[in-house]
C-alpha positions in Angstrom: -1.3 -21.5 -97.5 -1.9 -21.8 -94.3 -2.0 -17.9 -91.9 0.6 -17.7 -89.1 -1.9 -15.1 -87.2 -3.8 -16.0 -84.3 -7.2 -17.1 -84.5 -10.2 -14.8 -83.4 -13.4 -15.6 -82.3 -15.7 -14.2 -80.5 -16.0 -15.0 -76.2 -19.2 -16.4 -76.1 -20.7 -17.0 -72.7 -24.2 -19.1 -71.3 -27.3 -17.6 -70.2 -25.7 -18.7 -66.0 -22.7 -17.1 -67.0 -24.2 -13.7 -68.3 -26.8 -14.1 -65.3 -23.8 -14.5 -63.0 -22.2 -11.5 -64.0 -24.8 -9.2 -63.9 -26.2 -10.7 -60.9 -29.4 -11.7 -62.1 -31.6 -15.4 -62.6 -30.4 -17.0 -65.5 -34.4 -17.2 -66.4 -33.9 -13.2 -66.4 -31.3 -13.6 -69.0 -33.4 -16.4 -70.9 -36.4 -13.8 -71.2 -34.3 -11.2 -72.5 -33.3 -13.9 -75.4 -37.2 -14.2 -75.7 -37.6 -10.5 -76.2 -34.6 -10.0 -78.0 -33.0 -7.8 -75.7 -30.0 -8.9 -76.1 -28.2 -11.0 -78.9 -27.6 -14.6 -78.6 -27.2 -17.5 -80.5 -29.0 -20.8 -80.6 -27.3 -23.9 -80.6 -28.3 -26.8 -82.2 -31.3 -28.5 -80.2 -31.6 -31.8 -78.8 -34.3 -32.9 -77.1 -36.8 -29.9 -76.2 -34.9 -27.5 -73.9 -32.7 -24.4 -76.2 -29.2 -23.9 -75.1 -27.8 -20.4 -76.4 -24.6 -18.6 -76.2 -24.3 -14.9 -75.6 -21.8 -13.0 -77.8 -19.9 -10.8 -74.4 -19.5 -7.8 -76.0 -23.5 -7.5 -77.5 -24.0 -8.4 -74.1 -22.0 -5.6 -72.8 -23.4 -3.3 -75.8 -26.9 -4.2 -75.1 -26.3 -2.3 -71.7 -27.7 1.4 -70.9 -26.7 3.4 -68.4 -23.7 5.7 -67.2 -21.5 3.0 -65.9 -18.8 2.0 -68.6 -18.8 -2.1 -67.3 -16.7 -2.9 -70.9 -14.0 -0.7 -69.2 -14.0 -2.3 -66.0 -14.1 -6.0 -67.5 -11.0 -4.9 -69.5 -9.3 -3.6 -66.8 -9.4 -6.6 -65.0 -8.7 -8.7 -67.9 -5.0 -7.0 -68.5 -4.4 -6.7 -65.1 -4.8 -10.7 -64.7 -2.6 -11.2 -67.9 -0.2 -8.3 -66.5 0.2 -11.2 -63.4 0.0 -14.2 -65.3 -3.2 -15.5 -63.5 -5.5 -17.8 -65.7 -8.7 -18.9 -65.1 -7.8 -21.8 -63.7 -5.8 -19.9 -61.2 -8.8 -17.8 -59.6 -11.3 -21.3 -59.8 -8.4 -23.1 -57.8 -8.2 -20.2 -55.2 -12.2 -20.1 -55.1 -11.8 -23.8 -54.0 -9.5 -23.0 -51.4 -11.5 -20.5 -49.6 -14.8 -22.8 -50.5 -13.2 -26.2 -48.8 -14.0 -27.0 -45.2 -11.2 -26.7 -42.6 
């Protein structure tokens, strides 16, 4: 039997992606991997270069300090759903103000 209930999984995000939103190198993020700073997870290699995947909320556990950013980044993540605005919505409208004209 198959369950009606959504599936669960947890956001996973790259090493630009985590350096992106804490405004750091993504080589910053890569040496905290190294150090095990933070968690991650490997992904199968091919070739010689490591690609890894950063669970988001380790990530945002992994932080110290006396700024809640979890709080903030769910915030912003109901207020979007509230309006209906996906992803692909804020990309398009980054496009917009990017393009020449």
């Amino acid at each position: 039997m198959q369950s009606t209930l959504p599936r669960l999984s947890p956001r996973l995000i790259t090493t630009r992606e985590a350096a992106e939103m804490l405004h750091v190198s993504p080589r910053t993020v890569v040496k905290w991997i190294d150090h095990e700073a933070i968690p991650y997870v490997r992904l199968p290699q091919v070739g010689e270069r490591n690609e890894y995947r950063i669970p988001l909320v380790g990530l945002l556990k992994s932080l110290g300090g006396t700024y809640d950013l979890a709080a903030e980044l769910r915030a912003l993540d109901a207020a979007a759903f509230e309006a209906a605005v996906t992803d692909e919505d804020v990309l398009a409208a980054l496009d917009e103000v990017d393009a020449p004209g």
